[in-house]
N, C-alpha and C positions, 0 to 999 in steps of 0.2 A: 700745142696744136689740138683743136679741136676733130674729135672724132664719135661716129652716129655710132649708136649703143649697142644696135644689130649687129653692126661690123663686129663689135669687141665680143659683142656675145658667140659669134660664131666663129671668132679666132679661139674666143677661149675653149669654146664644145671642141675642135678639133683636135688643139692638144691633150686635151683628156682622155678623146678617142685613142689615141697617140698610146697613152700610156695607158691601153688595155683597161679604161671606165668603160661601165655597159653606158649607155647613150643616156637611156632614162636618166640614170645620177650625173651623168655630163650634162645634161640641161638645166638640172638642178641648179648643179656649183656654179654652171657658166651664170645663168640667172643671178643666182648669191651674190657671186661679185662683181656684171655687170650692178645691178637695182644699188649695190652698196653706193657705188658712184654715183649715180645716178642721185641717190638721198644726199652724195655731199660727203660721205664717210670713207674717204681716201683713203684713211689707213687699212679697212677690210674690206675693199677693192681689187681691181685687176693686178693692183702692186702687189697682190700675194700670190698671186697661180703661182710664181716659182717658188716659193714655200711649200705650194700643197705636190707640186710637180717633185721635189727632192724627196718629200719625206714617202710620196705613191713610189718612185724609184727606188728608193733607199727603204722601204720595207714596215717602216713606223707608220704607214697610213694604207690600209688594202683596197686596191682597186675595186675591186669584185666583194663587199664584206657580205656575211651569211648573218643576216639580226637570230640572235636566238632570246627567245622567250624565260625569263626564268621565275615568273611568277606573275601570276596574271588574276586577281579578283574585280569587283565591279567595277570599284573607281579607282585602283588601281592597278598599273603595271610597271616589272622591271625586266627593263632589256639589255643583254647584255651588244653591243656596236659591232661587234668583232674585227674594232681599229679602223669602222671607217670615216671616212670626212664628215665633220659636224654639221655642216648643213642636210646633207642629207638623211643622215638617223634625224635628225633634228624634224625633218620635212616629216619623215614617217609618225616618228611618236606625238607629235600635235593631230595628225590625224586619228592615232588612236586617243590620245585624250578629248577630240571631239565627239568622237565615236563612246566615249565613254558618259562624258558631260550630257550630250542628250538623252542618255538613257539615264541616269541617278542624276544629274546636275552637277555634278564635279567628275573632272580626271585628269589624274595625274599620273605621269609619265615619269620615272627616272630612268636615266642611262649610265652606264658604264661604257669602259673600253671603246672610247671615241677618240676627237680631234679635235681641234680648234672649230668653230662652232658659228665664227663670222659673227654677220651682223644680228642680234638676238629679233631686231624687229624684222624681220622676211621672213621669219619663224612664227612672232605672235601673231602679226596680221593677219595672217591663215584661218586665224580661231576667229578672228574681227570678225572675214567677208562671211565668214558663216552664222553670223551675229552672235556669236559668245564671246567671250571676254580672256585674252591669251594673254596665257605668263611664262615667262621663261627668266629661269636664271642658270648661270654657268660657271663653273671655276676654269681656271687659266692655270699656265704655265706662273710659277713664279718668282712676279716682278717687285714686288710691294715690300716693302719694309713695314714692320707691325708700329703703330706711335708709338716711338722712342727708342726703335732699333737703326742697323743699320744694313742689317743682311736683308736680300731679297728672300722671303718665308713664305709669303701667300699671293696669290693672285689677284687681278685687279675684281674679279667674278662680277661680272656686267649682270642685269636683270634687264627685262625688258616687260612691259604691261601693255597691250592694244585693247583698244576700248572702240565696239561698231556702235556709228554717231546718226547711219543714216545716209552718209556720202562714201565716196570710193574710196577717201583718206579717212582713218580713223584717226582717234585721237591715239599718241604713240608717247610712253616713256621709253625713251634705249638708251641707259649710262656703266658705265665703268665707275668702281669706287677709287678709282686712282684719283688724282686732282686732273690728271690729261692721259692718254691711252700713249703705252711705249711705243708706238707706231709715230705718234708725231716726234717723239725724241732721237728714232732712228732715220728720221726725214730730214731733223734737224743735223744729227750727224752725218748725213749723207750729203747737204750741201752747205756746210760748214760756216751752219748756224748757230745763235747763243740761244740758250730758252729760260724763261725766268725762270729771276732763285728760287720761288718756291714749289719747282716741278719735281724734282728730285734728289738726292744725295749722292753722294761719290761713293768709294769702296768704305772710306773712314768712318761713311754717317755726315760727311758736312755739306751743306747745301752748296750747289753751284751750279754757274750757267753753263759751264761745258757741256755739251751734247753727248762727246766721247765720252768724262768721263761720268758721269749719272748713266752711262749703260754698262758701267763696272760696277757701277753702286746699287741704286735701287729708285723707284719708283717711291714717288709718295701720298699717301691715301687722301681722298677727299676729306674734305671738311676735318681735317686730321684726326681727334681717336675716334669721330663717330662713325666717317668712312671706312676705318679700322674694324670695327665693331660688326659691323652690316656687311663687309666681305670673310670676315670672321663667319658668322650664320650664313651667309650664303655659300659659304665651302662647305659647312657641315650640310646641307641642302643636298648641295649637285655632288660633292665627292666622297664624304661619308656615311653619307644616308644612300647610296646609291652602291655601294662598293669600289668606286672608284676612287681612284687615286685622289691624294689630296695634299695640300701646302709643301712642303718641298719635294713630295715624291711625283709633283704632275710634270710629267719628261717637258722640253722645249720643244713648241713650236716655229719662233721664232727667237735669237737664231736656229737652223735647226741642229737638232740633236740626235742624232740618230744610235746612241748609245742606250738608249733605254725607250720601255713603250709611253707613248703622252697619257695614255689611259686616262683621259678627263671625261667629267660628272656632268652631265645634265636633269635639271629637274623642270620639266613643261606641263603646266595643267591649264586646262580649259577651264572655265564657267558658263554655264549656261544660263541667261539672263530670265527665258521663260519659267523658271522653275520659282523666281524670286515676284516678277512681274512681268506684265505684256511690251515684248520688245519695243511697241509705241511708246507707250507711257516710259517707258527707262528713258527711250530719244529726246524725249519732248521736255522730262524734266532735268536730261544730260541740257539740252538746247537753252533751258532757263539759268540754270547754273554757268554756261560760259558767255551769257551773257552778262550776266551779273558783272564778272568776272574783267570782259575786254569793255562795257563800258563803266566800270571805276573810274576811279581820279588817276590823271596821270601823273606821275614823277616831272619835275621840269627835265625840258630836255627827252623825254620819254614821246614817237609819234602814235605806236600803236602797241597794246597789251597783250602778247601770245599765250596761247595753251601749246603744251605737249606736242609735238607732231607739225604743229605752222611752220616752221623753217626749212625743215626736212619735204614738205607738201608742194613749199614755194620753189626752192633746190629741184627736185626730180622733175616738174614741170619744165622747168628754165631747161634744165640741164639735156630731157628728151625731144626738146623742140630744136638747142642749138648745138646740142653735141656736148661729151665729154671733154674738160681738159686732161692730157694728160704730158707731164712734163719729158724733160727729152732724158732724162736718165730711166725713167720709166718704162718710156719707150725703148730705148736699147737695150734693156734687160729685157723684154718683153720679147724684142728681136733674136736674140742671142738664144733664148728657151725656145723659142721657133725652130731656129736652124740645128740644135740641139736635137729635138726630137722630130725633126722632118716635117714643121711645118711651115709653110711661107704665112712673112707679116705683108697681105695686100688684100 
């Protein structure tokens, strides 16, 4: 069933209210995970409030967190989250690495003592409409077996890059170093689906199409040791350059965990393109380059040549004019957290 974005957005602000968020960060998050659907990215969507709703309850995520500052120079800062939900330290420290990048031209932000972190691009886009250039990378709980293990050791640690083009969509990289995000293997285990062999491993290390079991086993990297490599340095980024937690010490998000703190790393810096050249001329010669670019030759079989960001651009329009799908297990979980914390789904 289709549903209008507002609706989900203000189911979602209410339960947040529910569980004692000040409203500001309840408009955040509800924001985060309506726009995630909205882009298309179902797995760090409205199918997660009950995630962020267990671990707000269960004490691994603070409603209310107090950011404390623990070192602060020109172009850089470290903060520590004090466990709250990643979208919103996330919302803050892109504004302080803007606030930083305009004054020296770069700034960079790391975090500790945070959360899951969503979708990285509702983060960079930030630095976009402001016309600089936002980078975000993150480590995860982890899912990932390193090339040629078999144990889950690191995270999938997604990066995300917005690039202001000029229009109200920037140009957007937002990926995970996994080969697919464990959100779609836990979809697939949820309506008792196969997913191709080469998504993940079982507990032994051997590939299979089981759903079940590849969420005993482990997740597996893109582009295999190079994906390895590049969530490798992106851990040392977000959670040991930061002081935050990192490869098996980062607690679970999802399932949740609530035996230890998730204490996950983020590293978000701005650029400021004036410092380099006039934000025209960056547009004008970004604008020659993707031309270049979508009129190539095409592939047989190939109608039209994307950048970064088209699919996601074409998604959010479709999706804000006809509504959200959201499936019916979705929804009764959706329903169930409702009546849980006293609020109606209508």
């Amino acid at each position: 069933m289709n549903y209008k974005w507002d609706f989900l957005y203000e189911y979602c602000k209410r339960i947040f209210l529910k569980v004692e968020v000040p409203e500001e960060q309840a408009e955040i998050m509800s924001l985060a995970l309506v726009e995630s659907d909205l882009l298309g990215v179902k797995t760090h969507g409205i199918s997660r409030l009950n995630f962020y709703v267990d671990h707000l309850l269960n004490g691994t995520i603070n409603p209310a967190p107090q950011f404390r500052t623990l070192s602060d120079f020109a172009s850089i800062k470290l903060i520590d989250a004090d466990r709250s939900m990643g979208p919103v330290i996330a919302d803050f420290a892109m504004k302080e690495a803007v606030s930083k990048a305009k004054e020296t031209g770069v700034g960079v932000v790391c975090v500790r003592n945070s959360s899951h972190m969503g979708t990285l691009s509702i983060t960079t886009k930030k630095a976009a409409k402001e016309g600089l250039i936002g980078l975000a990378i993150t480590n995860t709980s982890p899912i990932m077996a390193p090339w040629g293990g078999a144990e889950p050791t690191l995270g999938n640690n997604p990066i995300s890059i917005a690039i202001p083009n000029g229009n109200p969509f920037p140009y957007v990289l937002d990926m995970a170093l996994s080969i697919t995000a464990r959100g779609n293997i836990i979809l697939a285990a949820r309506d008792g689906k196969e997913i191709p062999i080469d998504w993940a491993v079982d507990a032994d290390g051997k590939p299979t199409t089981n759903a079940a079991d590849a969420l005993k086993g482990a997740v597996l990297p893109l582009a295999q040791h190079k994906g390895y490599a590049l969530a490798f340095m992106f851990d040392v980024l977000s959670g040991v350059l930061s002081g935050a937690a990192y490869g098996k010490n980062v607690g679970s998000f999802v399932p949740p965990d609530f035996s230890k703190p998730l204490n996950m790393g983020h590293f978000i810096m701005a650029i400021d393109i004036e410092k380099f050249t006039s934000i025209n001329e960056f547009i004008n010669r970004l604008k020659d380059y993707v031309s270049q670019i979508k009129s190539s030759k095409k592939a047989v079989g190939c109608e039209s040549i994307l950048v970064p960001g088209d699919i996601e651009e074409k998604r959010y329009i479709e999706n804000k004019a006809k509504g959200i799908v959201l499936g019916d297990e979705t929804v009764r979980v959706l329903i169930e957290l409702g009546e849980k914390v006293g609020v109606s789904f209508n």
